[in-house]
Legacy VTK file of the C-alpha trace (Angstrom):
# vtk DataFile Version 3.0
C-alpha trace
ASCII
DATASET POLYDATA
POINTS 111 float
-59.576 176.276 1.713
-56.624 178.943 1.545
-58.277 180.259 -1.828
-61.351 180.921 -0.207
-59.847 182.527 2.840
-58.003 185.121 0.654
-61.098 185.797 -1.240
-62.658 186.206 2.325
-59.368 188.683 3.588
-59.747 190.859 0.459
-63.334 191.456 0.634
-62.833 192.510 3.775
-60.296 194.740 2.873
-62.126 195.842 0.382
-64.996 196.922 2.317
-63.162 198.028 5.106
-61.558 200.746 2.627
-65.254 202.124 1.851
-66.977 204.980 2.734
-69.324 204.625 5.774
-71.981 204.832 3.471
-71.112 202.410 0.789
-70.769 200.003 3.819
-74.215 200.756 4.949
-75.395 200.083 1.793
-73.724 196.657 1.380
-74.988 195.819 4.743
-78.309 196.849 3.461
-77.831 194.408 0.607
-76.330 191.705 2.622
-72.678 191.538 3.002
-72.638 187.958 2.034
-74.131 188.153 -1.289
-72.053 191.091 -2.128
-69.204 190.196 -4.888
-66.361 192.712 -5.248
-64.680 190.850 -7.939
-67.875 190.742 -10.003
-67.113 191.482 -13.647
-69.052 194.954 -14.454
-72.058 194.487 -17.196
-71.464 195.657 -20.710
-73.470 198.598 -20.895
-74.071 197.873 -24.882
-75.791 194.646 -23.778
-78.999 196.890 -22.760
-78.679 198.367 -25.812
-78.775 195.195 -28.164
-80.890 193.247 -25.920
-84.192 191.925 -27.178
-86.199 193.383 -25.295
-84.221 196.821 -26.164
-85.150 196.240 -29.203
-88.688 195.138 -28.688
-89.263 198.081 -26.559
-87.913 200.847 -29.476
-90.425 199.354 -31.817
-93.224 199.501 -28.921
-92.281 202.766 -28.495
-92.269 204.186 -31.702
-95.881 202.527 -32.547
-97.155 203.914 -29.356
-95.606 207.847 -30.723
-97.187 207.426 -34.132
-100.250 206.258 -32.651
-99.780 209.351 -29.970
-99.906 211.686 -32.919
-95.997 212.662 -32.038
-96.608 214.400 -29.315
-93.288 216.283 -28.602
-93.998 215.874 -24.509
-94.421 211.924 -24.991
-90.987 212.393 -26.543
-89.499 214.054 -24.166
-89.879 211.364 -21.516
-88.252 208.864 -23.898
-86.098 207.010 -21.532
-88.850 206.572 -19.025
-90.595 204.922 -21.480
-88.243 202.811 -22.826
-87.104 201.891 -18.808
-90.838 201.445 -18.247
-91.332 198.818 -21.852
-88.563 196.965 -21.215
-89.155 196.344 -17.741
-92.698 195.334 -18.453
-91.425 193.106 -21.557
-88.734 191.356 -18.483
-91.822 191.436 -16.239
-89.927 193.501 -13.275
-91.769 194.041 -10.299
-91.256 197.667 -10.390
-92.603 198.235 -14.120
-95.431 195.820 -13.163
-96.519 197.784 -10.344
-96.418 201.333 -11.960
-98.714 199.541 -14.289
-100.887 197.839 -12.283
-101.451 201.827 -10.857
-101.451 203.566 -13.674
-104.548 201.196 -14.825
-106.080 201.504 -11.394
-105.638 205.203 -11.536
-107.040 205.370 -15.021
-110.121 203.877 -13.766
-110.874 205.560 -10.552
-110.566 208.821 -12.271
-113.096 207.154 -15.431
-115.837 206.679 -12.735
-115.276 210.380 -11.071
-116.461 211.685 -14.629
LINES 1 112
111 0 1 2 3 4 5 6 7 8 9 10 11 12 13 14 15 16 17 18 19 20 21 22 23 24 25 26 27 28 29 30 31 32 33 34 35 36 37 38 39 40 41 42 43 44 45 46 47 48 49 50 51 52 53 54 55 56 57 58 59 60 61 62 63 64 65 66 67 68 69 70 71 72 73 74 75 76 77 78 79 80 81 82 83 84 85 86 87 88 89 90 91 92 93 94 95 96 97 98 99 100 101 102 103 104 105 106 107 108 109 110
């Protein structure tokens, strides 16, 4: 039990070295789930993923389809963020989909 009451002692310490607001927003994600000792994610993970990968070649279908239209370009990360969380099925991506087809059709039946 003395293992777990260190890791307990320097969490605490941990978070008790924090701003005020990075403790407000560990209380706002529940101090108990939080893991200080978490290993970081490799950032070239997202990058090689599958559904990275998936989402490039979505993405560069949908610009040749687009006709390569530079301003579709230049929201290129969106896009990708916005694939690859619909090809992970993420609430988020879901939902801006879910109203950019809603939208799509309200404004159909205004013309």
């Amino acid at each position: 039990m003395e293992d777990r009451d260190e890791y307990e002692r320097r969490k605490r310490a941990i978070f008790e070295q924090m701003s005020p607001r990075g403790q407000k927003r560990i209380l706002k994600l529940g101090y108990e789930n939080w893991d200080p000792f978490q290993e970081p994610k490799d950032p070239r993970e997202q990058i090689r993923s599958g559904s990275a990968v998936q989402a490039a070649m979505i993405l560069a279908d949908f610009y040749q389809t687009a006709g390569h239209d530079e301003r579709l370009k230049s929201h290129h990360k969106e896009l990708l963020d916005l694939c690859r969380g619909l090809l992970r099925h993420d609430p988020r991506a879901l939902a801006l989909s879910a109203f950019c087809l809603w939208f799509e059709r309200t404004q159909a039946d205004d013309r």
